[in-house]
C-alpha positions in Angstrom: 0.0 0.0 0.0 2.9 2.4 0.9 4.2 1.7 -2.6 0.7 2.4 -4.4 0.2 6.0 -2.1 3.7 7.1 -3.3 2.8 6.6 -6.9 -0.8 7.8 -6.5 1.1 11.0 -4.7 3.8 11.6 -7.7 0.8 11.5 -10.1 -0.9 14.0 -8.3 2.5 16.2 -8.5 2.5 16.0 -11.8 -0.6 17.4 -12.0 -0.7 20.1 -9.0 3.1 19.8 -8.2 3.4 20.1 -4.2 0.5 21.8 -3.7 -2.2 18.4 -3.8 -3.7 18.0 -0.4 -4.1 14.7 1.7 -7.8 14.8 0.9 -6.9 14.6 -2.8 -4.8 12.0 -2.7 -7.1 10.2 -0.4 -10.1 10.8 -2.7 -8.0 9.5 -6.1 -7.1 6.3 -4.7 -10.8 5.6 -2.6 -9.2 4.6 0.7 -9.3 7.4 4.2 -7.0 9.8 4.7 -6.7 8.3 8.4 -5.2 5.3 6.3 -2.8 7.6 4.6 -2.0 8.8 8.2 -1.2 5.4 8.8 1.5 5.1 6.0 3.2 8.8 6.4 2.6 11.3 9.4 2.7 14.1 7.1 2.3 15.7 3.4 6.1 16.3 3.8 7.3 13.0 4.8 5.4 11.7 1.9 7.1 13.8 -0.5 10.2 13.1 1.1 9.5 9.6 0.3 9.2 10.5 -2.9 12.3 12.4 -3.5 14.0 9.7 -1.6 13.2 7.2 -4.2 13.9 9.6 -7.2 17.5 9.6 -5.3 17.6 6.0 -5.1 16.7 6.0 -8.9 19.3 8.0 -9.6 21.6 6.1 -7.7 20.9 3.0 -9.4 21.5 4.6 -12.9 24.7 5.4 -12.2 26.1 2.3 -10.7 24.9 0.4 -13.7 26.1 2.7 -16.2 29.5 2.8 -14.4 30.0 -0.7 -14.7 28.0 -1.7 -17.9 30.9 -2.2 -20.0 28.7 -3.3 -23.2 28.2 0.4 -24.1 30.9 2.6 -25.7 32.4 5.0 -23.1 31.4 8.3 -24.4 27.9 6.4 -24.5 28.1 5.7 -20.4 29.4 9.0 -20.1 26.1 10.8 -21.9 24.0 8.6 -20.0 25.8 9.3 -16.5 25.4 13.3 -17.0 21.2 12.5 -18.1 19.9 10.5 -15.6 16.3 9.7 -15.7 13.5 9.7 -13.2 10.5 6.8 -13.2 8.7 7.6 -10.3 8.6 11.2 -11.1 11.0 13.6 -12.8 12.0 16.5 -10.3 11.7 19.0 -13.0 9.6 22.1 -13.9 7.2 23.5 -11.0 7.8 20.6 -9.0 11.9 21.6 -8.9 10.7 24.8 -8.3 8.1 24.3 -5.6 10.4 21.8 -3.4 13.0 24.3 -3.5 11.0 26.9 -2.3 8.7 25.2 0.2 10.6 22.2 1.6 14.3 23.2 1.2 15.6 20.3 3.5 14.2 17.8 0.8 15.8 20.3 -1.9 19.3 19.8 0.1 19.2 15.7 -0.6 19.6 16.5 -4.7 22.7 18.9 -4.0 24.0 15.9 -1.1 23.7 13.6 -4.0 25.7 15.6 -6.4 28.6 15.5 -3.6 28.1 11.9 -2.4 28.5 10.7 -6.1 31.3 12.5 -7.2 33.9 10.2 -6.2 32.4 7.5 -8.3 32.0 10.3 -11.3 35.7 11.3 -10.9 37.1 7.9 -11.2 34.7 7.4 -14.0 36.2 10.7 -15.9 39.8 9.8 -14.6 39.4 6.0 -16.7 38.3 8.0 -19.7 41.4 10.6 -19.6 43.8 7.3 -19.1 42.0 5.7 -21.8 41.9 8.3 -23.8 38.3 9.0 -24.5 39.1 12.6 -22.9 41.5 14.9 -23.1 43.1 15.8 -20.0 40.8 18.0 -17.9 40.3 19.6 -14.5 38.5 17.2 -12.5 37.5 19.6 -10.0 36.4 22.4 -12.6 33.9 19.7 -14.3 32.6 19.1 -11.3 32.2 23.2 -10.2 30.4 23.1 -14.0 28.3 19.7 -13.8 26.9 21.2 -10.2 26.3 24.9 -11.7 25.1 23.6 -14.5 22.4 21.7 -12.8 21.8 24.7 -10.3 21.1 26.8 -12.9 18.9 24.2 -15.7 16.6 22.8 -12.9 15.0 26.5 -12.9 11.6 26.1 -14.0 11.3 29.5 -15.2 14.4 28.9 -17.1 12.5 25.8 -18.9 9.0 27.4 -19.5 11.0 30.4 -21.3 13.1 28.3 -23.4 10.1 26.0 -23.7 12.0 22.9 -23.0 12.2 20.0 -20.8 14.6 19.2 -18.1 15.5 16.1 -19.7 16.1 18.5 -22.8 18.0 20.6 -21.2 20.3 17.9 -19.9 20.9 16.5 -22.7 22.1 19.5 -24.2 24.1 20.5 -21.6 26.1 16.8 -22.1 26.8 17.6 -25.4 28.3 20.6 -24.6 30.0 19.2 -22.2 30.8 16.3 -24.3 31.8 17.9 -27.5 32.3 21.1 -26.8 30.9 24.3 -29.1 33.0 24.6 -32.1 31.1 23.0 -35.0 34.7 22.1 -36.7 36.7 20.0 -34.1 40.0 20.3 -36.4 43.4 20.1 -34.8 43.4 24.0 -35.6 40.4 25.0 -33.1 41.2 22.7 -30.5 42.8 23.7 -27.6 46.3 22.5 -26.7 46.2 19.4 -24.5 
């Protein structure tokens, strides 16, 4: 049941991002909201369920993508830097709404950012000893990957652009990947 009230809950942020009540959720799946009481003491510790398993997601990904060595590097790489979301994508007005209202939920996404970076540095150190990248500055990707994120999640930032955060991702690892110069000659390359 806890499982089906979490999913019931993330559909409902879809629709009315953080601001559903109890009483909604209650009504949409045709049980009490004393038995939602029963599952989470709160509208917060529900969502922080939610985020929680978004995390765990997230988690996931990248420890299979880190070791799946059927896929080409650069391949694992794209996927590392666009993770995706089944039990809800934390994007848009929902980003926006659990920043502003429950910032101690918010603070689990930028934990997670820091918590995974040593598996993300070894990951980019392999490809600069393999030769898949150039040599970089680990700890200047990873000022960019977090700012980069800081700044994409902003749902007004999507609605503007008229893009999704999976969109925006995306091209942010191409950038990232491949850089912005359409001809990747010798001649416009930087010096390595």
């Amino acid at each position: 049941m806890r499982k089906r009230i979490m999913l019931a809950a993330a559909e409902e942020m879809r629709i009315k991002s953080i601001k559903f009540t109890m009483a909604d959720l209650a009504r949409c799946l045709g049980v009490s909201k004393r038995l939602l009481y029963e599952y989470f003491t709160s509208k917060e510790e529900l969502i922080g369920a939610i985020i929680d398993q978004c995390l765990q997601e997230i988690h996931e990904q990248h420890e299979k993508i880190l070791h799946d060595q059927s896929i080409s590097y650069p391949e694992r790489l794209k996927k590392m830097l666009t993770p995706q979301q089944n039990i809800l994508p934390v994007e848009g007005q929902i980003a926006d709404d659990i920043r502003r209202y429950l910032p101690a939920e918010w603070d689990k996404f930028d934990r997670l950012m820091d918590e995974k970076w040593g598996g993300i540095e070894k990951f980019l150190q392999e490809g600069i000893e393999n030769g898949h990248l150039r040599p970089i500055s680990l700890p200047i990707i990873k000022k960019m990957l977090s700012g980069a994120h800081k700044e994409i999640i902003d749902y007004r930032f999507l609605v503007h652009h008229n893009i999704s955060l999976l969109q925006a991702l995306t091209y942010t690892a191409d950038v990232l990947m491949y850089g912005i110069l359409a001809d990747r000659t010798a001649d416009n390359c930087p010096p390595e």
